[in-house]
PLY file of the C-alpha trace (Angstrom):
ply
format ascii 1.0
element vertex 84
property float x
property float y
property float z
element edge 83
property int vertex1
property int vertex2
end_header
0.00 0.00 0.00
1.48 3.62 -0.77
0.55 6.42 0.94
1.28 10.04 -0.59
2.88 12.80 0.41
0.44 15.26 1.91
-0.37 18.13 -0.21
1.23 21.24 2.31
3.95 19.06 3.79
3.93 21.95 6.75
3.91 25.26 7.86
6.86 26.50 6.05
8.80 30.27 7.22
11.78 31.29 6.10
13.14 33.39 9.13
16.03 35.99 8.91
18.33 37.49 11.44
18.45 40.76 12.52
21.54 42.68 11.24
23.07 40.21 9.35
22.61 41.06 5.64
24.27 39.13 3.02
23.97 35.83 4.96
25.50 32.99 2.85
22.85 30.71 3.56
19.01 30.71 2.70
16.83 29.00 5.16
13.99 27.60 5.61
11.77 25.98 8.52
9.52 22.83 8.07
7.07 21.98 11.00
6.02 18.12 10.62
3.10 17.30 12.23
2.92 14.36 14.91
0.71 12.12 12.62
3.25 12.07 9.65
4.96 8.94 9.90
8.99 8.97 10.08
9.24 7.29 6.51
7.36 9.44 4.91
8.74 12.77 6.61
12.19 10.93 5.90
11.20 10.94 2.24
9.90 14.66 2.33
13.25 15.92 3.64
15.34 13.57 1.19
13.06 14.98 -1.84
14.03 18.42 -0.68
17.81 17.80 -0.25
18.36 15.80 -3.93
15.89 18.47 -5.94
15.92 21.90 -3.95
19.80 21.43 -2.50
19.21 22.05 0.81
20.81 20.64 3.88
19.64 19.84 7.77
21.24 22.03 9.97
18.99 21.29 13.08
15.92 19.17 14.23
14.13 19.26 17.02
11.26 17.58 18.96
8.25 19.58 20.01
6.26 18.96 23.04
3.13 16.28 21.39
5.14 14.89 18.69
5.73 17.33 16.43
8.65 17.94 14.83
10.88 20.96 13.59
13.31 21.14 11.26
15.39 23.86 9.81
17.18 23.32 6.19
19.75 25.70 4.97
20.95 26.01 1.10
23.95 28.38 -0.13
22.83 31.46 -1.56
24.04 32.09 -5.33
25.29 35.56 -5.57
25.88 35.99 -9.11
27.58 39.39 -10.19
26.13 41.32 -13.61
27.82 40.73 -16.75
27.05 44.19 -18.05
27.84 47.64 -17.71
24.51 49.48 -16.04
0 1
1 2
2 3
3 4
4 5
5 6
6 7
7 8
8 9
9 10
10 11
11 12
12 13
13 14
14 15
15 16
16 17
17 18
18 19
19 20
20 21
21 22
22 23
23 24
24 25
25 26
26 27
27 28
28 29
29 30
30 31
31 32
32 33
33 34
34 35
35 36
36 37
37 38
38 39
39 40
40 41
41 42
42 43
43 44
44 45
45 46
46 47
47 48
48 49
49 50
50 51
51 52
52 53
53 54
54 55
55 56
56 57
57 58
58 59
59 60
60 61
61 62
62 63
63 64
64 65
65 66
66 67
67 68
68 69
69 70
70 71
71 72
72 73
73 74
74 75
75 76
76 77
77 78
78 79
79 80
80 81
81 82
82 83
């Protein structure tokens, strides 16, 4: 039997820190909720690492069961190729 992937896999925010502009990383925060089962929020996060490039940097374990998860990816800074 295969189950699929929820539609919103979570409430997604992608937070920033005060004062520090040009940050080398681009983040982003998943919230998995308690009744997503560890395969398939293990396939979720693998799905986001092989097509969107981003990497865990920290997990944690809510109070209930649900999870958090924050995923960082290199930003791209890409310097114009003509004269403005």
């Amino acid at each position: 039997m295969t189950r699929s992937l929820p539609a919103d896999p979570g409430h997604e925010i992608s937070p920033t820190l005060p004062g520090r502009r040009g940050s080398a990383y681009e983040w982003r925060v998943i919230t998995i909720d308690r009744d997503m089962t560890r395969s398939d929020a293990r396939a979720m996060l693998t799905e986001h690492a092989e097509y969107g490039r981003w990497e865990l940097a920290r997990s944690q374990i809510l109070i209930g069961g649900t999870r958090r998860v924050w995923l960082r990816r290199r930003t791209m800074r890409v310097d114009r190729s003509d004269a403005a």
